[in-house]
C-alpha positions, -999 to 999 in steps of 0.1 A, spaced: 639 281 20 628 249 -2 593 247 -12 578 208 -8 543 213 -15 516 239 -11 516 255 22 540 235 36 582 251 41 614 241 60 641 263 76 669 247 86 678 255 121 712 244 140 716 209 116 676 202 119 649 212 99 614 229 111 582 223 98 561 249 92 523 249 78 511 277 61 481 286 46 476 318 25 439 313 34 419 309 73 421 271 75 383 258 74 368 242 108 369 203 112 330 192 105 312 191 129 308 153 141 277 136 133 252 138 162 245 97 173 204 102 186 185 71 193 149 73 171 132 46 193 100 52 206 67 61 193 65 91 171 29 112 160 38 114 124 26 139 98 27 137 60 18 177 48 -10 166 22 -27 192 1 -55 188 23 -36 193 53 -18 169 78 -23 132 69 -14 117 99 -5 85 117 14 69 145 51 54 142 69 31 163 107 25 161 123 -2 180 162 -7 186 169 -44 170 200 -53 168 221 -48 152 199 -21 147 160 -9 142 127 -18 126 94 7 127 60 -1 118 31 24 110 4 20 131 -33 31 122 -62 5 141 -49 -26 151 -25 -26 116 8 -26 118 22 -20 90 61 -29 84 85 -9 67 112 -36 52 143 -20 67 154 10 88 190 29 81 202 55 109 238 76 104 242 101 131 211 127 129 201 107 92 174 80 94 156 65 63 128 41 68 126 22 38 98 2 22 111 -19 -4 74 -37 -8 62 -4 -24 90 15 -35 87 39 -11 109 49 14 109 83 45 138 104 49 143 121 76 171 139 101 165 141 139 165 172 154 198 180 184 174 175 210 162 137 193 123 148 197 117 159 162 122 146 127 115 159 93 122 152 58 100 135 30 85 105 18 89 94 -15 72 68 -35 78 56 -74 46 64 -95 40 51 -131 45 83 -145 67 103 -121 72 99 -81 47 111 -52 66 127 -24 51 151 6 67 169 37 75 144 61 75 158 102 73 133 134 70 142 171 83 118 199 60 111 227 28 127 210 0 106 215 -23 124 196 -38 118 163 -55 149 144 -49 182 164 -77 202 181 -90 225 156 -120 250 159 -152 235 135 -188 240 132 -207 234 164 -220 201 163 -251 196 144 -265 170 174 -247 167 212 -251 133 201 -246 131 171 -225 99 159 -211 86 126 -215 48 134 -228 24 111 -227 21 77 -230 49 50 -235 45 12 -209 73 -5 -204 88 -35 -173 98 -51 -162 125 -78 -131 131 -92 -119 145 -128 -131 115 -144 -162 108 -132 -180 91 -103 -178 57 -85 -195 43 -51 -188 35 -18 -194 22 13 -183 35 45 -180 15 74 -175 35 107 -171 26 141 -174 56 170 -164 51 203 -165 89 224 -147 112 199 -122 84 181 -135 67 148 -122 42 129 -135 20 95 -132 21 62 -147 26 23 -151 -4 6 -154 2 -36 -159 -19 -64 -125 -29 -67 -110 -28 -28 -108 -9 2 -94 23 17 -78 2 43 -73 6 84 -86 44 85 -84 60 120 -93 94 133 -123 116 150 -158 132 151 -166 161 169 -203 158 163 -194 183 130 -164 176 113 -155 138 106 -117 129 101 -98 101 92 -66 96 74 -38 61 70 -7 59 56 10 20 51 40 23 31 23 25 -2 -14 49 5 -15 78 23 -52 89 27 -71 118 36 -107 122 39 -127 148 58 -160 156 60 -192 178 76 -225 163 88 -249 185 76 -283 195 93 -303 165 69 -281 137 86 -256 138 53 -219 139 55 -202 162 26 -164 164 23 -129 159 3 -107 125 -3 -72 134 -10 -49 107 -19 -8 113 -24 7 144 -32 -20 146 -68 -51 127 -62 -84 148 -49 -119 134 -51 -155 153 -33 -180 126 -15 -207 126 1 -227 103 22 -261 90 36 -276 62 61 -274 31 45 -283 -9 44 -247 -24 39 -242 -34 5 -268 -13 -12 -242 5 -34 -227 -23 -48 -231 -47 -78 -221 -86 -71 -182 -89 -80 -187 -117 -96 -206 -99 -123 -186 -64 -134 -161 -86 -157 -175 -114 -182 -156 -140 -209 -159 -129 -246 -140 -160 -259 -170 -180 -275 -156 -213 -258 -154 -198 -220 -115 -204 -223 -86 -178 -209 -55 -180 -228 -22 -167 -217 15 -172 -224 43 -151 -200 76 -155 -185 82 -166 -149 104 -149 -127 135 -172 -146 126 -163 -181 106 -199 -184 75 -195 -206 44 -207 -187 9 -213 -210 -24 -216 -198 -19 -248 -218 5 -267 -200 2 -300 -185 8 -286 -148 -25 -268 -153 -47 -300 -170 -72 -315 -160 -69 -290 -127 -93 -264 -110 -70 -227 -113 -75 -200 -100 -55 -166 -122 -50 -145 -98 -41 -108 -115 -21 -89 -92 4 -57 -89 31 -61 -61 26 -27 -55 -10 -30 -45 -22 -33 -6 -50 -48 -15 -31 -76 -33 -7 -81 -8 -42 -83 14 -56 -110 -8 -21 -128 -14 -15 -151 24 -50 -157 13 -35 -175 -17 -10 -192 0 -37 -209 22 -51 -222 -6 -25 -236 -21 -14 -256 10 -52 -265 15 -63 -271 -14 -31 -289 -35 -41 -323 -28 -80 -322 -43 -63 -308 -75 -60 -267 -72 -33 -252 -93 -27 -212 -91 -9 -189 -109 -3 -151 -104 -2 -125 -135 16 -100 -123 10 -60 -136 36 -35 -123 40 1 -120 69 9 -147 71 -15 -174 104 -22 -167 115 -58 -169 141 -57 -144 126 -38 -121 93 -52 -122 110 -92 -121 125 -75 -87 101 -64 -71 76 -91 -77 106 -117 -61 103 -96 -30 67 -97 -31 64 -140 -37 92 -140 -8 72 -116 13 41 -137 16 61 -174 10 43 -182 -23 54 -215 -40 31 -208 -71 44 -193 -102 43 -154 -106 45 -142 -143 56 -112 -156 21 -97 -177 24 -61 -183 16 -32 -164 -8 -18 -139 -27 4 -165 -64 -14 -169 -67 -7 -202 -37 -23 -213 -43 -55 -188 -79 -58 -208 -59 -58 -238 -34 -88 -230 -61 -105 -217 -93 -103 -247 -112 -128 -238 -121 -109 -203 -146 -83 -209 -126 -59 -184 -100 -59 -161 -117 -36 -134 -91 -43 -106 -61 -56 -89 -67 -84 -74 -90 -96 -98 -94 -139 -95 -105 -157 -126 -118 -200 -114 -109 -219 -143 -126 -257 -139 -108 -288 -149 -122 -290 -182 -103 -256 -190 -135 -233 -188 -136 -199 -167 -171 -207 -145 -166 -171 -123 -148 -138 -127 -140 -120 -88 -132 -86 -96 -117 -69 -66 -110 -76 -29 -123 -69 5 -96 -70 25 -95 -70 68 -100 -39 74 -137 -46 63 -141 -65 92 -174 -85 84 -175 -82 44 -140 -99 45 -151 -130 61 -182 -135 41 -163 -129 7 -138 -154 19 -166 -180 23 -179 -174 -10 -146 -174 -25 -143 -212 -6 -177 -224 -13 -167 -221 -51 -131 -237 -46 -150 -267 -31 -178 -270 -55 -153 -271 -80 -129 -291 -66 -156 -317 -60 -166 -317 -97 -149 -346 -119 -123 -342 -144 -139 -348 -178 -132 -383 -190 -130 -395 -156 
């Protein structure tokens, strides 16, 4: 008997050989072949927050040569940017936001779980990822407080007040009830809490939204005085208390165009970054002179950027001929070159902008303030500095009301536009 290789011999037999396998050791079973289960259809998703489920609705719909899904809370739709499924495996990415779900299907193809991560500053969010096919349903029937009022309703507009670790800040909350479903929003002082969606059982108010890049929480009692009391959790880290009364809209709010001021003594914003191909771009260049800009500092990784930034684009197209010029200063979440120079590409290609996008620094405040002296702050992303043609800042916008704002939106966009024009309608000096 000859040896060949491991577990493998020959006998001759009658002028022919015979193979034989042989195995010292039980051969292992094949792997099992990888289940193929359609995802499509609409799926009541749940993130596992540390306040509880966080949930919202997902659609996936077969596209060839494959799928796309959205996340649904309101009338939003909220892409993810591409959708990978391998037998029982499906990850639902969102290259916008650095985020991406992973998930397996379950044999039967009505259950998926898994995890959804997204790339923080410091190190990455991720929560406990479950959906259910067929489940319309939003938050689950849970026992609560009997209601303070049979009809008792959380429509209208509340003024809020928020606590976290580091302080307070104010709201507003804009709520509209229909029966038991509620949907709305906070705005704050430097954007909104986006498409929120959930119910109020005359007790206990829910809402929660989750869009790639946010995945909010906020619950609440009504208390015997007419005052709502509850938690915002944000992410897998983030927890803030609020509370709530009756309000006029706006009451909580300063104007945004006076939370951030200009220290440079001759009105003037000065800045020198890289574009997106390494070209140095100054706030002194002749594409800029003699022109009305608008500075538009942004993150890519911001929804309420991404809100402000078709916007922009309007502008630009609109405006271009009278003499508007815009640039965006970009602050992203790592402070990595690469990285950052990436993802800002996908976020100009995103929304189609033609302007130039510059690499600043990073989304810390503090440090934006500090590239930036002669602001007085930088408060928020988006914030839009209107530069006249004579070179001279004339307004500071500090944050953005986005859509989901419904009312507030529109009229910040007209006042936004009724200082383009003014401008724009103002000669250039010399002339």
């Amino acid at each position: 008997m000859r040896r060949l290789i491991p577990g493998v011999f020959w006998w001759p037999l009658g002028g022919a050989c015979l193979l034989a396998l042989w195995s010292c050791e039980r051969a292992a079973p094949a792997p099992a072949a990888a289940i193929d289960i359609d995802p499509a259809g609409v799926w009541r998703a749940v993130l596992e927050s540390p306040g509880g489920e966080l949930p919202f609705r997902l659609e996936v719909q077969r596209q060839e040569p494959g799928y796309r899904a959205v996340a649904m809370s309101v009338d939003e739709r909220a892409p993810f940017s591409g959708v990978e499924v391998s037998g029982s495996r499906i990850v639902l990415h969102n290259e916008w936001y650095d985020s991406e779900i992973e998930a397996e299907l379950s044999a039967d193809g009505e259950r998926m779980s898994g995890r959804w991560r997204k790339t923080q500053a410091s190190e990455d969010s991720v929560l406990p990822f479950v959906a259910y096919r067929d489940d319309a349903r939003r938050f689950l029937p849970t026992p609560s407080e009997s209601a303070v009022a049979a009809d008792a309703t959380v429509d209208g507009v509340w003024t809020a007040a928020f606590e976290d670790e580091d302080g307070g800040f104010p709201a507003e909350g804009i709520f509209h009830q229909s029966g038991a479903r509620v949907t709305g929003t906070f705005r704050t002082t430097t954007g909104d809490y986006r498409y929120l969606e959930g119910d109020f059982d005359g007790a206990l108010l829910r809402l929660s939204t989750f869009d790639g890049a946010h995945a909010f929480l906020f619950r609440a009692q009504l208390t015997a005085e007419g005052t709502l009391a509850g938690d915002f959790w944000s992410r897998d880290s983030y927890h803030a208390t609020w509370t709530a009364h009756r309000a006029d809209p706006g009451a909580a709010f300063t104007d945004p165009f006076e939370r951030v001021g200009i220290t440079d003594p001759d009105g003037r914003l000065d800045f020198a970054f890289r574009d997106l191909d390494g070209r140095l771009i100054r706030s002194d260049d002749s594409r800029f002179r003699g022109k009305v800009v608008v500075v538009d500092l942004f993150g890519s990784w911001c929804p309420n950027c991404n809100d402000s930034a078709p916007l922009l684009v309007d502008w630009a197209e609109r405006y271009r001929e009278r003499g508007l010029e815009l640039v965006g200063l970009a602050f992203e979440m790592t402070g990595d070159p690469e990285r950052d120079r990436r993802f800002v590409r996908r976020y100009g290609e995103r929304h189609g902008i033609g302007f130039p996008l510059l690499l600043a620094g990073t989304s810390d405040k503090a440090a934006a303030s500090a590239l930036l002296p002669a602001l007085s702050a930088v408060l928020a992303f988006p914030t839009k500095v209107f530069v006249d043609r004579s070179g001279k800042v004339r307004r500071v916008y500090s944050g953005f009301d986005g859509p989901s704002t419904g009312g507030s939106h529109a009229d910040m966009v007209a006042e936004l536009e009724r200082l383009l024009d003014l401008l724009l309608d103002e000669p250039a000096a010399g002339s």
